[in-house]
C-alpha positions as CSV (number, residue, x, y, z in Angstrom):
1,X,0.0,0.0,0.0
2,X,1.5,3.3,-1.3
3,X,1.3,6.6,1.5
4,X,0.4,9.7,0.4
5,X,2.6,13.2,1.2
6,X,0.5,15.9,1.8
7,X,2.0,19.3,1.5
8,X,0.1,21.9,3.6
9,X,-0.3,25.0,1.2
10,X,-2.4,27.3,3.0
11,X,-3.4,28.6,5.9
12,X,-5.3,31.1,7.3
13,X,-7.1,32.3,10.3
14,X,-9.6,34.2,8.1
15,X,-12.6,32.3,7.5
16,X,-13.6,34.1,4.0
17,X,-9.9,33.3,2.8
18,X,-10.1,29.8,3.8
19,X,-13.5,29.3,2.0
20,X,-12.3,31.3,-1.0
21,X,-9.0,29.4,-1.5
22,X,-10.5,26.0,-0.6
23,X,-13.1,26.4,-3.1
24,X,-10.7,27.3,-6.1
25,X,-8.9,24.2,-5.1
26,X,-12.1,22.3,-5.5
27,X,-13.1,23.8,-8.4
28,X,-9.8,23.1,-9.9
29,X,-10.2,19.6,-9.1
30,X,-7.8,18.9,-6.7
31,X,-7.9,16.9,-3.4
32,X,-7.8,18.8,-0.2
33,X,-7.6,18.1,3.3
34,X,-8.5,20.8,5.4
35,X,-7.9,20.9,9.2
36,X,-9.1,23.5,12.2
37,X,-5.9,24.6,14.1
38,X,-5.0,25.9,17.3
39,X,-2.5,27.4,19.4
40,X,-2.0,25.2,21.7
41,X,-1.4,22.0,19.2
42,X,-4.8,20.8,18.9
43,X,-5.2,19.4,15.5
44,X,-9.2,18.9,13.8
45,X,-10.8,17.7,10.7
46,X,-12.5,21.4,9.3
47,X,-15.7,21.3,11.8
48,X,-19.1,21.9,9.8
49,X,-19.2,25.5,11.3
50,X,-16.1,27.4,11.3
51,X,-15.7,30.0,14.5
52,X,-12.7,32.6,14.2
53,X,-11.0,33.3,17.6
54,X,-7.4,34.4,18.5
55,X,-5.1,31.3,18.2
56,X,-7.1,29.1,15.9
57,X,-6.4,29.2,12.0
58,X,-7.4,26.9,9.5
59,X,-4.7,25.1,6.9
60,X,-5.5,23.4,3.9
61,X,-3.3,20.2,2.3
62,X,-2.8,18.7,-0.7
63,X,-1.4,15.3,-2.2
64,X,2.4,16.2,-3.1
65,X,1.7,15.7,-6.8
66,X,-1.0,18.5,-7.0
67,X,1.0,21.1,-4.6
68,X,2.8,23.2,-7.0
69,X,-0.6,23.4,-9.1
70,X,-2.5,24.2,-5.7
71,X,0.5,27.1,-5.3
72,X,-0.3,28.8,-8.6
73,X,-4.2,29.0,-7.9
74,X,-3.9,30.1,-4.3
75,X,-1.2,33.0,-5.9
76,X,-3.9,34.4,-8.3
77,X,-6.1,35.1,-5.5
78,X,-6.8,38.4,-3.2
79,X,-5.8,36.8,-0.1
80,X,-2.5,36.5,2.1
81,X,0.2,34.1,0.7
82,X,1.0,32.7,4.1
83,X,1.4,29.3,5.8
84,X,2.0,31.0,9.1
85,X,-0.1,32.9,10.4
86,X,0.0,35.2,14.0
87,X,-1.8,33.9,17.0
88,X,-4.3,37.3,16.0
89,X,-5.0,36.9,12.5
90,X,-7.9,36.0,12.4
91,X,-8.5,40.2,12.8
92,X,-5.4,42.4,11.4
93,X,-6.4,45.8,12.0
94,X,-5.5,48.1,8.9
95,X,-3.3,50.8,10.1
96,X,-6.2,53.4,9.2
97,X,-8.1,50.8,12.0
98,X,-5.4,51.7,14.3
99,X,-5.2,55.5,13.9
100,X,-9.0,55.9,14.6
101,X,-8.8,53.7,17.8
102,X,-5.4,56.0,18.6
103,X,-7.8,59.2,18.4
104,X,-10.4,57.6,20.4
105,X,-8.6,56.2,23.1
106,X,-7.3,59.6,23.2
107,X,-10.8,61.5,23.0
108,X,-11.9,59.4,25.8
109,X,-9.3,59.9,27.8
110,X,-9.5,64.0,27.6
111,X,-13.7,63.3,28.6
112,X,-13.0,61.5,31.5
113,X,-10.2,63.6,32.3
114,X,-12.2,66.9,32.1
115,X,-15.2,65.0,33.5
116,X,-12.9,64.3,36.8
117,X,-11.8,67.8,37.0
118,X,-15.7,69.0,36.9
119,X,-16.3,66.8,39.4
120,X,-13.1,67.5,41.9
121,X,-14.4,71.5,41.5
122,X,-18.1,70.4,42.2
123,X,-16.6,68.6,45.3
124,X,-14.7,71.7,46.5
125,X,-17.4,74.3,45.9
126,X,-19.8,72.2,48.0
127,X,-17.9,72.3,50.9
């Protein structure tokens, strides 16, 4: 009995990338094996519902034969070329995401800062 090499050739912790490369594959014929990842080692076959959370990506394998086939398709797509993703990437903030929760932060901090010092005066004018 001949073993099969499977080359993993994705993998993702976006759920819409996942589903978009892992259909081209199919589409394209070739055999997949797809597997729910975590953090801490666990290993799954690809659940029926997929559930993005920090630490747990999704990779996607194929027989040895097909993997340089499987490469080219997965390179035509808008996705991230990646086999390993970050703990968090199932939600990369864009830097434009970051600079609007910078001025917020920020915003928030001057309110509660002014709203303390409103306060403190009310405080000394009432005794």
């Amino acid at each position: 009995m001949k073993t099969q090499n499977n080359i993993t050739v994705f993998r993702t912790g976006k759920v819409y990338e996942f589903d978009m490369v892992r259909n081209e594959l199919d589409d394209a014929r070739i055999p997949t094996f797809s597997q729910e990842q975590t953090s801490a080692g666990l290993r799954l076959a690809t659940p029926a519902t997929l559930t993005a959370d920090a630490g747990t990506w999704w990779s996607i394998s194929v027989p040895e034969e097909y993997a340089e086939q499987a490469q080219q398709i997965i390179l035509s797509l808008p996705c991230d070329h990646k086999t390993d993703p970050e703990v968090w990437d199932f939600a990369t903030p864009t830097a434009k995401q970051n600079l609007q929760w910078f001025y917020r932060i920020n915003a928030a901090l001057w309110v509660l800062g002014l709203l303390w010092y409103v306060i403190q005066y009310v405080i000394d004018r009432w005794r």
